[in-house]
C-alpha positions in Angstrom: 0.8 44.6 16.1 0.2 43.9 12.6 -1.0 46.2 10.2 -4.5 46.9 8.1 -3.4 46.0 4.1 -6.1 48.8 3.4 -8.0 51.9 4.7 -11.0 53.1 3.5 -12.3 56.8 5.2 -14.9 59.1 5.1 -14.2 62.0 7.2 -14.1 61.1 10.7 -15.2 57.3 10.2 -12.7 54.4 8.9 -12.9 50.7 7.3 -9.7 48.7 8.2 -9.5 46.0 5.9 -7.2 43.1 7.5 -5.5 40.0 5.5 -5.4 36.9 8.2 -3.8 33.5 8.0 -4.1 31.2 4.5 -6.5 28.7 4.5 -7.8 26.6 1.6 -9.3 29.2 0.2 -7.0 31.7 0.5 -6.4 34.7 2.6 -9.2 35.4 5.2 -10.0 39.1 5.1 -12.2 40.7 7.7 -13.0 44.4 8.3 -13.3 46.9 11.6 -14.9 50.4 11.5 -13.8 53.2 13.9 -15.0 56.5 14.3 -12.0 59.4 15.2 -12.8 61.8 17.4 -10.5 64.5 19.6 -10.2 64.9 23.7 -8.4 67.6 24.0 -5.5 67.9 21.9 -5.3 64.4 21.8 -6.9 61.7 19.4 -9.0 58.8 19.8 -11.2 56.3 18.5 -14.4 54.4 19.4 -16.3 51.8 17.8 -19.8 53.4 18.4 -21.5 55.7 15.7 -24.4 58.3 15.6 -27.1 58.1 13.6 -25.5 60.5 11.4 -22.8 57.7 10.7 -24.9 55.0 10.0 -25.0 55.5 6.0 -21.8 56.6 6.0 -20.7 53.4 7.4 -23.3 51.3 5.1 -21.0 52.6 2.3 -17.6 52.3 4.1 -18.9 48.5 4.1 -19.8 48.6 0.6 -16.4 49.9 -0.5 -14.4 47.4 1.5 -16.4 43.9 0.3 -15.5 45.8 -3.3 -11.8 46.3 -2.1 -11.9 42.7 -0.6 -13.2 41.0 -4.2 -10.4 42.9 -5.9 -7.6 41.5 -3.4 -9.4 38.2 -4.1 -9.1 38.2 -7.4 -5.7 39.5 -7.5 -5.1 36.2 -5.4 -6.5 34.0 -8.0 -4.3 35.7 -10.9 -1.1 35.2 -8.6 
């Protein structure tokens, strides 16, 4: 399984940032959130967020399209 190129957390909540095939334009990057929690002494994550998340997350978003325009534009310099 392939790897995020970058992680972006706040506390408990995470933005992985992913670099997929080339196209055209270049490198397709998407994003997934995920929320850590523990069960038990074991840890886990989930993809569904409290209200208490929900501006967290709005700036996890923020920070990864930034993140994303920078790898962009380090693309176009290559």
């Amino acid at each position: 399984m392939s790897k995020p190129v970058h992680k972006i957390r706040d506390g408990l909540l995470t933005a992985n940032i992913w670099a997929n095939e080339m196209t055209d334009k270049g490198v397709f990057y998407s994003v997934t959130f995920e929320r850590s929690y523990k069960d038990g002494e074991e840890w886990k994550s989930t993809n569904s967020y409290s209200n208490g998340d929900i501006l967290k997350m709005a700036r996890l978003a923020e920070k990864a399209y930034d993140k994303i325009r920078d790898l962009r534009n380090g693309e176009e310099q290559s």
